[in-house]
C-alpha positions as CSV (number, residue, x, y, z in Angstrom):
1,X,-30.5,25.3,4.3
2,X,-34.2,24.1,4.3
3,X,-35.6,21.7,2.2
4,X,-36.7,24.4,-0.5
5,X,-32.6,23.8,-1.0
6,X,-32.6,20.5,-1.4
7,X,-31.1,20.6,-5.2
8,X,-28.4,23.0,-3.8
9,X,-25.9,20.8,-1.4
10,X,-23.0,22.0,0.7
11,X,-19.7,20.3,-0.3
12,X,-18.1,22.7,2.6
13,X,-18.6,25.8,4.7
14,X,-15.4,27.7,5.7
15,X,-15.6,30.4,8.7
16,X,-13.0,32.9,9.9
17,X,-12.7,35.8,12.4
18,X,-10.1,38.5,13.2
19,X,-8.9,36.1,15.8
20,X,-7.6,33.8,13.8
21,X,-9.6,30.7,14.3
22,X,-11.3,28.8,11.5
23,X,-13.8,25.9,11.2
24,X,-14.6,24.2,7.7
25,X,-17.7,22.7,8.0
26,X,-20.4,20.4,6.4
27,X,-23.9,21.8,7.4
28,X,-25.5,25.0,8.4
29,X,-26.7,23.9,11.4
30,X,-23.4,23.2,12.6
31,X,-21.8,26.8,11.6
32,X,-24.5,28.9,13.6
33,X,-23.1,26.8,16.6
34,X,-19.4,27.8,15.9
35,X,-21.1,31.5,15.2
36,X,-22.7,31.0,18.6
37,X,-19.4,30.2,20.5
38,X,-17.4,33.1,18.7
39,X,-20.6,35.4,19.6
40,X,-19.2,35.2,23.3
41,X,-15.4,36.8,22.5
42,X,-14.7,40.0,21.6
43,X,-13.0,41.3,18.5
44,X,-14.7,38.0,16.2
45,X,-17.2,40.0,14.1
46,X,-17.2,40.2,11.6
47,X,-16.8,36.5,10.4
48,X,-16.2,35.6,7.1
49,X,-17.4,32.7,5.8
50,X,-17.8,30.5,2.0
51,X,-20.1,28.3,1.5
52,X,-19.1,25.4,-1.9
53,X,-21.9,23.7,-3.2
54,X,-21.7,20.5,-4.8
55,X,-22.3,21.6,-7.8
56,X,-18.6,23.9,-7.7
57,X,-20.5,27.5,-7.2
58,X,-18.9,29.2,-4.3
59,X,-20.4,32.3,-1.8
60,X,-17.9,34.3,0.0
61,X,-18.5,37.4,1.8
62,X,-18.2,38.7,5.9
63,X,-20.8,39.2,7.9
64,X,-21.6,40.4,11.6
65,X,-23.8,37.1,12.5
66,X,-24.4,38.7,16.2
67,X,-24.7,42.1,17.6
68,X,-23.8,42.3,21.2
69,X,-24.3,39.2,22.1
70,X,-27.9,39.0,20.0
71,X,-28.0,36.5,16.8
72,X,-29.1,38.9,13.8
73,X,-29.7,36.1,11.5
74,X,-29.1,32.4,10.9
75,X,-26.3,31.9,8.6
76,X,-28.4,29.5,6.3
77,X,-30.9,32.7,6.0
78,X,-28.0,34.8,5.5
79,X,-26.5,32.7,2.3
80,X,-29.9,32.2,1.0
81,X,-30.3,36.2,0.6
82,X,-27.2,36.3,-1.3
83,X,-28.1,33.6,-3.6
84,X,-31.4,35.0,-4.0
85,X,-29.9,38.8,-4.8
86,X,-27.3,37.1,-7.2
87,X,-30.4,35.4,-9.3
88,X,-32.1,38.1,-9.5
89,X,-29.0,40.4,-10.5
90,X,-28.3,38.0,-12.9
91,X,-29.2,39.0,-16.9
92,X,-31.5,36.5,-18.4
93,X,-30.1,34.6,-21.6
């Protein structure tokens, strides 16, 4: 995340592919390398992923991060998008 996320910290981030490998992670940065690696073998998209946030709220969901070979987004941008379409799909009180 970016500093406009500052007040929403990552306890963990947990990725998976259909391959059977998994990385639990503590920063962004560090899971678009892991996505980077898996880019390179076949059968890995798509990866799922959850992201737990300091403050307990958790984002799951799966996600093809590359196509052939080409990064479609960041996965910070990625998370971001859901959080953003959850508050926005959320009813006001």
């Amino acid at each position: 995340m970016d500093a406009d996320d500052a007040q929403t910290e990552i306890l963990r981030i947990r990725l998976w592919n259909r391959q059977r490998a998994t990385a639990l992670l503590a920063e962004c940065g560090a899971a678009d390398r892991v996505l980077a690696r898996w880019a390179d073998r076949a059968g890995c998209e798509p990866v799922g992923f959850e992201v737990t946030f300091i403050d307990g709220h958790i984002v799951r969901g799966s996600h093809e991060f590359f196509h052939q070979g080409k990064r479609q987004c960041l996965f910070s941008t990625h998370v971001r998008r859901l959080l953003r379409r959850a508050a926005s799909s959320s009813p006001m009180p």
